[in-house]
C-alpha positions as CSV (number, residue, x, y, z in Angstrom):
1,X,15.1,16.1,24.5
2,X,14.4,12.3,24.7
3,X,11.8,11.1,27.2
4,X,10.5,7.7,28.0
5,X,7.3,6.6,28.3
6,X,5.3,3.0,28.8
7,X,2.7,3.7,26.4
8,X,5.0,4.4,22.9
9,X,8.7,3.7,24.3
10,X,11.3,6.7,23.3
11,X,10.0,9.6,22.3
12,X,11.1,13.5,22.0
13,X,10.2,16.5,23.2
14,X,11.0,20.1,22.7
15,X,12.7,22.2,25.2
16,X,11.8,25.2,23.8
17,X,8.6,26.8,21.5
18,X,8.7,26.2,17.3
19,X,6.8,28.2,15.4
20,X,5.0,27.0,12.4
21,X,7.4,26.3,9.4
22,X,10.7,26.0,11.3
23,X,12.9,23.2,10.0
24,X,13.1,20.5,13.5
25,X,15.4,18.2,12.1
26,X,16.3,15.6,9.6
27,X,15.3,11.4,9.5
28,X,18.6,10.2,8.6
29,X,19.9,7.2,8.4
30,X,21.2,4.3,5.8
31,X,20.2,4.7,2.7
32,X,18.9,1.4,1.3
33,X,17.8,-0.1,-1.6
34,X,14.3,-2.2,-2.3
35,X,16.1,-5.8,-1.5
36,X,17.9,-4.7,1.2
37,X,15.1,-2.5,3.2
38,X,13.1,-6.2,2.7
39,X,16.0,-8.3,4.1
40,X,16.2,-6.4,7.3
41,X,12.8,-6.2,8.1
42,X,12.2,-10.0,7.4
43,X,15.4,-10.6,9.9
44,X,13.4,-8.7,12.4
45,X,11.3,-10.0,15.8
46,X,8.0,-8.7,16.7
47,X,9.6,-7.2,19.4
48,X,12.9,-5.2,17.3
49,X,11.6,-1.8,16.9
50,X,11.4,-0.8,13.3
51,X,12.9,2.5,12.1
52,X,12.6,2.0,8.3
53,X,10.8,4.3,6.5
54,X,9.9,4.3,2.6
55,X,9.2,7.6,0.8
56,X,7.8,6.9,-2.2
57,X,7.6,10.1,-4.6
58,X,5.7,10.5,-7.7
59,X,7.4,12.2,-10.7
60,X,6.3,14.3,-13.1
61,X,6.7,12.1,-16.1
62,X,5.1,9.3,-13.9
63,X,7.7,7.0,-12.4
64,X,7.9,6.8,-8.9
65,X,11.3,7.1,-7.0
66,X,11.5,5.3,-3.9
67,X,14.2,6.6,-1.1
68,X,14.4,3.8,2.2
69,X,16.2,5.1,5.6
70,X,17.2,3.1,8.0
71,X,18.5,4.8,11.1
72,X,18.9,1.8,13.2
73,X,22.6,2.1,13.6
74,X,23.3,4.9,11.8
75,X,20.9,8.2,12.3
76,X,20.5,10.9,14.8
77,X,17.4,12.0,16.5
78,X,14.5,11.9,14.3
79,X,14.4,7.9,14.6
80,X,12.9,8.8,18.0
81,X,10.1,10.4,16.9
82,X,6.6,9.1,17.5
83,X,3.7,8.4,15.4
84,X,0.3,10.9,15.9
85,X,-2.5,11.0,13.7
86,X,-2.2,14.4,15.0
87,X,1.1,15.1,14.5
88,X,2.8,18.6,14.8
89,X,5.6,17.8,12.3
90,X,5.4,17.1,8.1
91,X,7.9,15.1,6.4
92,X,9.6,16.5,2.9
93,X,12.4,15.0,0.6
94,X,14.6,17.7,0.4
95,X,17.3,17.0,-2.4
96,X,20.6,19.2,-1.3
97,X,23.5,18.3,-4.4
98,X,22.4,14.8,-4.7
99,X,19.1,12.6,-6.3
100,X,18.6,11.4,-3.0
101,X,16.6,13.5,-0.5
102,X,17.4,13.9,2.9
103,X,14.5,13.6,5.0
104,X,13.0,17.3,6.4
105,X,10.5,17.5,9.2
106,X,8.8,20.9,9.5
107,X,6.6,22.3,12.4
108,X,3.1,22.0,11.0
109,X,2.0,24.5,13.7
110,X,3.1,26.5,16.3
111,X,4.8,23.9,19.1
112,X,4.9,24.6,22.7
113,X,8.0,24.1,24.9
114,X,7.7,20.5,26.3
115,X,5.7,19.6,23.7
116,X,6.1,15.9,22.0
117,X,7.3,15.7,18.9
118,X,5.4,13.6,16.2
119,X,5.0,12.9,12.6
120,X,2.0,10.7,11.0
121,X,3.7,7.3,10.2
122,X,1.6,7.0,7.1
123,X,2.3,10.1,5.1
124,X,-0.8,11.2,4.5
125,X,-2.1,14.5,3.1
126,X,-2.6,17.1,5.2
127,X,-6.0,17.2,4.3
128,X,-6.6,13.5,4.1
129,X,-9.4,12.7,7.0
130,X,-7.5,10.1,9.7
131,X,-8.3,7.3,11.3
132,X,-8.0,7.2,14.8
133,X,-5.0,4.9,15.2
134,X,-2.9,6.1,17.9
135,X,-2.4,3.1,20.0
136,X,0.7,1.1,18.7
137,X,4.2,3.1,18.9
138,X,6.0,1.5,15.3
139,X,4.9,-0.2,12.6
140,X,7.0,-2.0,9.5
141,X,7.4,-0.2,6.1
142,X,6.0,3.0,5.9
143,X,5.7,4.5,2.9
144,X,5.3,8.0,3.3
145,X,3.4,10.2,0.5
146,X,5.0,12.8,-1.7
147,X,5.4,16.0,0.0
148,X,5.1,18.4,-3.0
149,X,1.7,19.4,-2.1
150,X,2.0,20.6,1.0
151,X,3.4,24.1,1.3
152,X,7.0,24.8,1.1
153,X,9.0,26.7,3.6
C-alpha cells in the first residue's frame, strides 16, 4: 500500500506479515544503457526525484556487468520504496531467460503488517557496518553491490 509522508515523500507499506525470504516484488523499469542512464540524470532538477538505480555485478572471469533501471515512466511499485540503513528488504539480479536480470527484493526478516518497506540505497553487504544516513529520501546513481553473497531463496 502506498502512504505519504513529509519526511521521505512516497513510500510503501505492507498490509499484511512477510516472513523472512519471501519474494516482495520486483524494481522494474527501463532498461538503460551507461550514456543514456547519464543523460537523464544530467537533464534532472534538484527537485525531480531520482529512480535510477545501477547494479553493478562482478563476474567470475572479472568483468563487471552493469544493469541501469529506470522506472520513472515505466515501472510498478518497487520505485516507491524507501531508503533505510536498516532496511527489511535485499536486492538480487535475478536472470529469468535473458542476460539481463530483473531486479528481486527479498524480506531480509520477518515483516510486520503495516510495516514500511525499505531497501539500503547503497547495496551494501549485509554484514557491511552502516553509517547512519537516514535523513534524505533519494539520491542520484546508485550502484548497488552484487548480490551473490547473500543467501539465496
Amino acid at each position: 500500500m502506498q502512504h505519504y509522508t513529509a519526511k521521505k515523500g512516497w513510500g510503501l507499506r505492507t498490509l499484511e506479515f512477510i516472513p523472512k525470504g519471501r519474494f516482495v516484488c520486483e524494481y522494474a523499469g527501463e532498461i538503460l544503457g551507461f550514456k543514456e542512464a547519464c543523460r537523464r540524470i544530467h537533464l534532472q532538477t534538484p527537485s525531480d526525484a531520482n529512480y535510477i538505480i545501477a547494479v553493478k555485478e562482478h563476474l567470475s572471469d572479472g568483468h563487471i556487468m552493469e544493469t541501469f533501471v529506470d522506472p520513472t515512466h515505466i515501472g510498478n511499485v518497487g520505485r516507491f520504496l524507501n531508503h533505510s540503513c536498516e532496511p527489511n528488504l535485499f536486492m538480487v539480479p535475478v536472470r529469468i531467460d535473458s542476460m539481463v536480470p530483473k531486479l528481486a527484493l527479498f524480506a531480509d526478516r520477518d515483516i510486520c503488517a503495516e510495516e514500511e518497506l525499505t531497501y539500503d540505497y547503497s547495496g551494501r553487504y549485509r554484514n557491511y557496518s552502516p553509517q547512519r544516513c537516514c535523513r534524505y529520501s533519494r539520491v542520484s546513481l546508485i550502484q548497488a553491490k552484487r548480490a551473490s553473497r547473500r543467501k539465496a531463496y
